[in-house]
N, C-alpha and C positions, 0 to 999 in steps of 0.2 A: 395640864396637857402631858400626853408619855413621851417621852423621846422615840423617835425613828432611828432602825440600824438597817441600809443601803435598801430604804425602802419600808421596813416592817415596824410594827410600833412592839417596842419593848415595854416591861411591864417594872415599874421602878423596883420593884421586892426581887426582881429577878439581875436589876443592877445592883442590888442589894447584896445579893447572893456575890458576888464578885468581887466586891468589895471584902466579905465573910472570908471571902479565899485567900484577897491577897493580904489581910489581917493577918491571919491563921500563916499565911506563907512568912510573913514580916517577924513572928516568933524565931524563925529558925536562920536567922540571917547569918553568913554571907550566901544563904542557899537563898533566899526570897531575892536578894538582889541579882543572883545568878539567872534563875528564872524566869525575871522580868526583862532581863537583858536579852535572854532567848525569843519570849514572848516578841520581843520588840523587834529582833532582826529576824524571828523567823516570821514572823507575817508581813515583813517587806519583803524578803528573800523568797516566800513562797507564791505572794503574790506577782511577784516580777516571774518568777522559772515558769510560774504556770501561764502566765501571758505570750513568754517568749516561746514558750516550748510547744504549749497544744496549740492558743492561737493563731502562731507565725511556721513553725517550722512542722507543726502534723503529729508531735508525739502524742502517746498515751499519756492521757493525767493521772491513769494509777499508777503506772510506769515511773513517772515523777516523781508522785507522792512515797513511793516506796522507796528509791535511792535516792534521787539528791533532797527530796527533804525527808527524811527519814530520823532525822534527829529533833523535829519537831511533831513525831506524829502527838497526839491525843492531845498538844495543846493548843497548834495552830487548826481551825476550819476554817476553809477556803469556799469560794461560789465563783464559778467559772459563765461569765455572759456571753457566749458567742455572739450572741445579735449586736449587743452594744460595743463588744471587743473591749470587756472590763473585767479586771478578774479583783475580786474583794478577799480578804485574808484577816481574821480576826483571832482572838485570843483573850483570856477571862472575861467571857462572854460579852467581848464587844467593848471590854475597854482600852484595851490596845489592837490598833486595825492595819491594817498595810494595803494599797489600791497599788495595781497596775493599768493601763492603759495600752490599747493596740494604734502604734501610728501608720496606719493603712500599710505598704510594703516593707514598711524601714522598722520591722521589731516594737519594742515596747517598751515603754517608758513608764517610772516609777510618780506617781501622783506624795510626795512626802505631805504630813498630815492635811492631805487637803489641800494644799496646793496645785493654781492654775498651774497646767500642763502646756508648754508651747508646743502646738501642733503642727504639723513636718506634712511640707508637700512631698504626694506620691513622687517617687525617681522611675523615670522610662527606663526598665529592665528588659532585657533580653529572653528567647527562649531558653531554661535547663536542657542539658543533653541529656541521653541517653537515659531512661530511670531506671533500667536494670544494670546489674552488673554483669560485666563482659569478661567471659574467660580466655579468649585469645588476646593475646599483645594487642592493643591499638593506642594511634598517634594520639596523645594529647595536647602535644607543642606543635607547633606550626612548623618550629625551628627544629625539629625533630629528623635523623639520620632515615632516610632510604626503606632501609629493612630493620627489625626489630634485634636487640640484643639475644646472642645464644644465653639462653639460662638452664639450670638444674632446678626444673619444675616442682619435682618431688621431694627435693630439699627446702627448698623456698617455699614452700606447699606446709609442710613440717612446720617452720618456725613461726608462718603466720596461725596458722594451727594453735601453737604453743602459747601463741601470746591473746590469743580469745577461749584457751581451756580455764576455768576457775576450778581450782582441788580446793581452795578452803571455802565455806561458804561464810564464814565470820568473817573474811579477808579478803571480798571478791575484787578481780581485774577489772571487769565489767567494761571489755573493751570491745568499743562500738562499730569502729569503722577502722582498718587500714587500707591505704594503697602505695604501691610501690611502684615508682618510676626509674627506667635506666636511658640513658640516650634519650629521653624525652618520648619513650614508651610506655604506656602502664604495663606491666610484665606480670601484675597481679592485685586482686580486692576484694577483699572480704566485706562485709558486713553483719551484725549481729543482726538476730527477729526482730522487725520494725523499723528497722534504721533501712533508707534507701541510700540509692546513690545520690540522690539531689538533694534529699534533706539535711539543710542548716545544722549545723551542730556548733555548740559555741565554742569558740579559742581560749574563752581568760586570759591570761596574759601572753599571751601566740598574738593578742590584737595589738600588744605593744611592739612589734615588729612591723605588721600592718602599718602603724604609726609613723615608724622609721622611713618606710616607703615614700609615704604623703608626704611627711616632711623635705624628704629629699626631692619628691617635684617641685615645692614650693619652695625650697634653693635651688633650685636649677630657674625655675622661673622670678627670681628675685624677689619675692613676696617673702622670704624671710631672712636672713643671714646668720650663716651658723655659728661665728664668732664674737657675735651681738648679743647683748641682751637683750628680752621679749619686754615690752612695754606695758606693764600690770600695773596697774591702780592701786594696787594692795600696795607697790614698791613705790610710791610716787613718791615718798619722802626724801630730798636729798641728803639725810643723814642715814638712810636704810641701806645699810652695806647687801641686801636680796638683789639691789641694784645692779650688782656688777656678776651676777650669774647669766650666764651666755646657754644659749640655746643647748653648744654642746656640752658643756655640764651637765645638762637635763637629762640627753640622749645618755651619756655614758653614766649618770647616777652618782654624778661628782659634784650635783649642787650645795652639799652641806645642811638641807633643810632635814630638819627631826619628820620624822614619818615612824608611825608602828606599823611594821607589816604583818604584823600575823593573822593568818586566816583562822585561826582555833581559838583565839585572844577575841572574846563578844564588847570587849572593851576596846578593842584596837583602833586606831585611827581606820586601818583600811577597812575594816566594817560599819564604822561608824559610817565613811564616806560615800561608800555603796549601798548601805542601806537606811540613812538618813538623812544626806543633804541632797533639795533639790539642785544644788549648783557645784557639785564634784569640784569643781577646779577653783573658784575661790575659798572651798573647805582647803585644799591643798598649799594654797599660797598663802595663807595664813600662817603655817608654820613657822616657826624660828629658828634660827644657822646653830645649830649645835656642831656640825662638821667643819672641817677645811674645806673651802672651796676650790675646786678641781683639784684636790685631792686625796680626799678621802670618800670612800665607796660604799653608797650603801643602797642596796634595791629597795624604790620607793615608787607604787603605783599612783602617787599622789604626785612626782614630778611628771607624767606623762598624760595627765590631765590637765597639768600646768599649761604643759606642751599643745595641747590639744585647747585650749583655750585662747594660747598665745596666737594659733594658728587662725582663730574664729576674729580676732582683734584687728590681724593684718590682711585679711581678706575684706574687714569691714563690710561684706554684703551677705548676709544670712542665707539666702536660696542658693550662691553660688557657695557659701560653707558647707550646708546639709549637701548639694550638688558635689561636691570634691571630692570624693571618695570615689566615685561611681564614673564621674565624666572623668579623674585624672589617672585611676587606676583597676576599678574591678569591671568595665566596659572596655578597656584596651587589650586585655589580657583575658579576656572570659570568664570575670567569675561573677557570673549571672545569679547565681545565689548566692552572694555576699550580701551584705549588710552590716554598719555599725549603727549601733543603738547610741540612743541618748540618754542625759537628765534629763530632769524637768525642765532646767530653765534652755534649753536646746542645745547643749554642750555635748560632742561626742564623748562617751566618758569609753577615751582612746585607750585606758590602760587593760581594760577587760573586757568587755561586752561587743567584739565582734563574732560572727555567723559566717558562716557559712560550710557546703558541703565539702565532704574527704578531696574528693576530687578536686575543689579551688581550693581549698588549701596546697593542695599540691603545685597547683601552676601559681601560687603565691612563692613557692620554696622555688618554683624552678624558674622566676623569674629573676632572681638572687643567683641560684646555679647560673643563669645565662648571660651575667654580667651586669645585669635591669634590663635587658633587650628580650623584644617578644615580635615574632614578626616581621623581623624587619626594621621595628622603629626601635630606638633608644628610651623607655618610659625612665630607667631612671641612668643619671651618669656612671660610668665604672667607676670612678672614683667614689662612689656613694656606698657601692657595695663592697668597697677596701676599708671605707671611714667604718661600717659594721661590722668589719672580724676584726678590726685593729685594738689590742685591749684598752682595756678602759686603767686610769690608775687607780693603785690601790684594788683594785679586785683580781690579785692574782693569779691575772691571765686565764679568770673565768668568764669576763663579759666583755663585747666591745660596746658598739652602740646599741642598744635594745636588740641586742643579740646573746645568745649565748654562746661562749667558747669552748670546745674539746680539750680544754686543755690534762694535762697526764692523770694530776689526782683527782679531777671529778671525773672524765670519762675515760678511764685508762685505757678499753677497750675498742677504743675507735680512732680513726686516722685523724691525725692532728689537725689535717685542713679542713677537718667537719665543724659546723657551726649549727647552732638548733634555736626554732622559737618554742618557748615550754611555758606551759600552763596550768593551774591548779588543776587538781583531780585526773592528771596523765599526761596532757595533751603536749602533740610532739609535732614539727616537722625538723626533719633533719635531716640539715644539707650536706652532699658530698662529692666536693669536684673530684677526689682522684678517681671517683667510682660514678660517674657523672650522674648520680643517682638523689634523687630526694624519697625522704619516707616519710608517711603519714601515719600518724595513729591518734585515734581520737577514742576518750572513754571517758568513764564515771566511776573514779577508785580512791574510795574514801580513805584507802589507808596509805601514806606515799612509800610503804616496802614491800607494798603488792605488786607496785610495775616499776621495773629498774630499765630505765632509756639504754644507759649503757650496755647492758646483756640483750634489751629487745634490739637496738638496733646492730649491734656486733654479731649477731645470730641472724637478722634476714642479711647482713652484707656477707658475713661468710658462705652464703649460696650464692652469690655475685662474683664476676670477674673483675677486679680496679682495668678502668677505662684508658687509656692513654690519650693524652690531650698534644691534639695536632701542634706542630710548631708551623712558623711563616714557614711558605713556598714547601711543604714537605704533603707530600699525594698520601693517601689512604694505605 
């Protein structure tokens, strides 16, 4: 009998042949091993971008295939099934595969070898606004001033300019969408060809701030406590000192568990994580305390899947899990095209894989600028949003909680009280009460010294005027 590859009957001399390759590859080792490492995360990696990106969010798949996976051309082939909303990814003809799956509104989930996919009921979403972009000032907060802020259009005009021009083409920005909020105006937005205003674009680790969010309704709502530790399986032992790691440990990156973070590392835990285990978050808590706990600092995208797991354990009802995101904060706030994605086994994997468009990213920053108030209502406590610029230890006065800090020697060029959520391959929002302003910027820049945060957001505020923030009982 021949074997079948996603349907087709393969011909064994032609698995043959593949075998011939990785033979022939296995002479020249540690390149055969490098290789196969590639092979393996890039037809996870491509099979997931091209699920998330042309199924869900509208992009072009050559578009795709050309930048973000471009370091897998000629070994990964890919088959895109719109009908069935399946995207197949293979490499040495079919013996290493990588499956993503479309879960109806909510993005797409990685199927790891073959493994059952838990499938996600639809979330009752709202209508997108506006899908072109708007050159005059309009309101995007509710909470928003009267009349729009006086700007220097032409200068402000210039720096977003500056920051979608690419002069190298080896070295490109490749930035896709910004927008610029003052007083809860957009005062300005570009877009790159193809990119709209409604369309999804991913955060990467911008989701672990999202995160931050959640969490905090779920201590405001007593479903978690943030001085407590989370109650994992993994730690049930009462001799496992993982025991006495507390929520905020997690939030500020003080839990001591070993993580590799590197994204260029095909060996790393954090690749390993996203592109091989259907259950993100118990790959994560498996690790072992090689740090001081709350005390030593180290960014680990594997704590906030933790976090994201612990979140799924104390809510103990699945529908109102997948539902939390949506009913506690991208539905209160308008971001109608948001979306977090999952693993396989139904875990948000909180530390990377949320969506959504420039524009709700931005009422994501500006509901942070507003104290957590949108509205009217209180979504999250003020206090929640002091526990997130407040530094974390050991990260000198760069991080607080799934935040990032201005602080003098990473962002020397920006006002101390700015805080940003930052993501691989660019992605920025960056908050700034003295200047009441948040900014967006979202791309695809494979090199991290082709967009510097610091000079792009220091150049659209130096077209800005710093805001002055009302004191009690003081009139306009």
């Amino acid at each position: 009998m021949l074997p079948r590859l996603f349907g087709r009957t393969v011909h064994w001399q032609t698995l043959g042949s593949a075998f011939v390759v990785l033979a022939a590859a296995g002479l020249t080792l540690p390149y055969a091993h490098k290789t196969f490492n590639l092979a393996r995360a890039g037809t996870a990696y491509s099979a997931k971008m091209l699920c998330s990106g042309v199924l869900m969010a509208g992009m072009d798949a050559n578009r795709l295939k050309s930048e973000e996976l471009a370091l897998a051309k000629g070994l990964v082939q890919t088959q895109i099934d719109t009908t069935r909303g399946v995207v197949h990814a293979w490499a040495f003809l079919g013996l290493v595969r990588g499956k993503a799956v479309r879960q109806g509104n909510l993005g797409c989930s990685q199927a790891i070898n073959n493994s059952k996919v838990v499938r996600l009921p639809n979330q009752t979403k709202g209508q997108v606004s506006e899908p072109k972009a708007i050159t005059a000032p309009w309101k995007i907060s509710p909470d928003a001033s009267d009349t729009p802020p006086s700007i220097n259009r032409n200068e402000l005009e210039a720096a977003i300019s500056e920051a979608f021009h690419d002069s190298q083409p080896s070295a490109p920005k490749r930035t896709r969408a910004i927008v610029v909020v003052q007083d809860g105006w957009v005062i300005a937005e570009r877009y790159a060809p193809g990119i709209t205003p409604v369309m999804p674009l991913i955060g990467w680790s911008m989701t672990k701030s999202l995160t931050h969010a959640l969490i905090g309704i779920a201590v405001k709502n007593g479903q978690l406590r943030l001085n407590a530790p989370l109650s994992l399986p993994e730690w049930s032992n009462d001799n496992d000192a993982r025991q006495r790691i507390t929520l905020d440990h997690l939030l500020r990156m003080n839990s001591g568990l070993n993580f590799d973070e590197r994204t260029r590392s095909l060996d790393s835990d954090l690749v390993q994580m996203l592109t091989q285990e259907a259950n993100t978050a118990t790959f994560a808590s498996r690790q072992q305390l090689t740090g001081r706990m709350g005390r030593d600092w180290s960014y680990s995208s594997g704590t906030t899947n933790i976090i994201s797991r612990g979140l799924r354990l104390a809510i103990n009802n699945d529908p109102i899990y997948w539902s939390y995101p949506y009913e506690a904060l991208f539905k209160p706030i308008g971001m109608e095209s948001a979306y977090l994605e999952t693993d396989a086994s139904g875990n948000f994997v909180a530390s990377s894989l949320g969506w959504a468009s420039a524009r709700d990213w931005a009422r994501f920053g500006l509901l942070y600028l507003n104290q957590g108030a949108w509205n009217g209502l209180q979504i999250l406590p003020k206090s929640w949003v002091q526990h997130a610029v407040t530094a974390s230890k050991g990260s000198k006065k760069r991080y607080g909680a799934h935040w990032w800090l201005s602080s003098k020697r990473r962002r020397p060029d920006l006002p101390r009280d700015s805080y940003s959520a930052e993501g691989y391959e660019g992605q920025l929002i960056l908050v700034v009460p003295s200047f009441k302003t948040v900014i967006v910027r979202l791309g695809q820049t494979p090199q991290r010294s082709s967009f510097n945060p610091n000079k792009f957001g220091a150049s659209i505020l130096s077209t800005l005027t710093p805001q002055k923030e009302l004191q009690p009982n003081e009139t306009p």
